[in-house]
N, C-alpha and C positions, 0 to 999 in steps of 0.2 A: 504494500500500500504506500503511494505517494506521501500519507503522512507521518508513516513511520519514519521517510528518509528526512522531510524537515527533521525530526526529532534527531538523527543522527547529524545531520546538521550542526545543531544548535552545538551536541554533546562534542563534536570536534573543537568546531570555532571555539569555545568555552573551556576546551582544556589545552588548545595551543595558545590562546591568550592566558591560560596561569602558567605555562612552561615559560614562555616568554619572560612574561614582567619577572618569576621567579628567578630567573636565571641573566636577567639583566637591571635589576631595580636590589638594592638594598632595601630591607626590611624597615618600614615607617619612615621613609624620608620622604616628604610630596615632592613631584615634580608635575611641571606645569605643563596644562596640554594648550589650555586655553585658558592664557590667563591666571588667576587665581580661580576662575568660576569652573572649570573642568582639570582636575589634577590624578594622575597615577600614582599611589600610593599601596606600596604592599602592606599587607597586613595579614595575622593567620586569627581565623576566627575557629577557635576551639568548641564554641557554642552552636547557638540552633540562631534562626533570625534575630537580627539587630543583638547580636551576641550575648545574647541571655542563655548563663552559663547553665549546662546540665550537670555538672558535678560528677557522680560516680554512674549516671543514666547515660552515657554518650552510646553504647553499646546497642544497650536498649532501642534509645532515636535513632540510631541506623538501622536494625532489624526493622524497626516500623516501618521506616522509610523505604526500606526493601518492599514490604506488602504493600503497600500505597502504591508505589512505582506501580509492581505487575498488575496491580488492580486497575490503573490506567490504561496501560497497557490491554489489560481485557477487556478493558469498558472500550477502548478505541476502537478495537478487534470488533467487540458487536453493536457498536455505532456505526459501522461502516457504509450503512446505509442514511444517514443523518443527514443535516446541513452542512455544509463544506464548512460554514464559518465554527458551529462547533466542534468540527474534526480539528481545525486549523488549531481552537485555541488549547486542543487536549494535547497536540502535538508541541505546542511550546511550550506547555507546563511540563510535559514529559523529557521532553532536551531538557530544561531545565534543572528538572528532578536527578535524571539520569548522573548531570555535571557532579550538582554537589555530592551525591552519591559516592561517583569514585573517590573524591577527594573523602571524604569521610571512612571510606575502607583504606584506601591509602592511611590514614591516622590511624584505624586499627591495627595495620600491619605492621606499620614504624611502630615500635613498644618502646624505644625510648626517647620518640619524639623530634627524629633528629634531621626530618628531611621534611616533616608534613605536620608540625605542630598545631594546624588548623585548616580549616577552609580557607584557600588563597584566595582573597578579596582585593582590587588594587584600582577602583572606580570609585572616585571622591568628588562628589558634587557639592558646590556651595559658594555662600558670599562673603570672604576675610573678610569684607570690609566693616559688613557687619555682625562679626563673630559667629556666624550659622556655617555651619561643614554638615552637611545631610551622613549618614551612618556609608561606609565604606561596602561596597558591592563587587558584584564579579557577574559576567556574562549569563551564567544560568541562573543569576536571581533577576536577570532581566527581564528573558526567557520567560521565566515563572508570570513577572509582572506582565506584560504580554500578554499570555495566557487568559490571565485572569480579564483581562481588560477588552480583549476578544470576546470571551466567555458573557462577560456584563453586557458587551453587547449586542451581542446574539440574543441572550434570554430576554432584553428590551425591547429589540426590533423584530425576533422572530419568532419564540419559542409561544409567546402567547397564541399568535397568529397560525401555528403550527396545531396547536392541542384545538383551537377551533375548527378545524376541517375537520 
């Protein structure tokens, strides 16, 4: 299915953009893409979103995160006859997922933290001038945003109009 490959997609783009900045960016220094308002900044986010620490659960949030995935994955599989725009938006949440994913087994594998201390985050948005820096991102939480925002608007424009026929 043509939407599994976006999702393959996303999951490339998303982990040669962490090879990348990792392997040419020092850890926590910004550098400016645009500006001060668009900056690359590595970062390793050990946590779940907006880095809200799991403590001794990180295991745990992966395994879930494994069953969610294929459960997308399945649910794609038997939408496949659906609206394209909500295949579209299952397929970027699934890139998405898929990204942080690795990077998250990657952390399981490293046990003493020494190559993948976190989810590589290195997309920093914001205004120094007026002390706002938005939370540090990476490619498949784009992906995910995307997703979501396809999805909203599908179910506004179409899904009502859909369950009416």
């Amino acid at each position: 299915m043509q939407y599994f490959l976006i999702s393959i997609i996303v999951l490339i783009i998303d982990q040669t953009s962490k090879v990348l900045i990792q392997t040419n960016y020092t850890p926590y220094v910004p550098h400016d893409i645009i500006s001060h308002y668009l900056r690359f900044t590595l970062c390793y986010n050990p946590g779940i979103a907006f880095g809200i620490n799991v403590g001794k659960f990180h295991l745990l949030i992966t395994i879930l995160s494994y069953f969610i995935t294929f459960g997308i994955i399945y649910h794609l599989y038997q939408e496949r006859d659906s609206h394209k725009l909500y295949k579209l938006s299952l397929a970027f949440i699934l890139g998405g997922a898929f990204g942080n994913i690795v990077d998250r087994t990657l952390m399981i594998l490293d046990f003493e933290n020494l190559y993948y201390p976190g989810v590589i985050d290195f997309i920093d948005i914001g205004f120094s001038q007026f002390g706002y820096r938005w939370y540090i991102f990476n490619i498949a939480d784009t992906a995910i945003t995307i997703g979501i925002i396809l999805y909203l608007l599908y179910a506004y424009f179409y899904e009502e109009k859909l369950t009416k026929q």
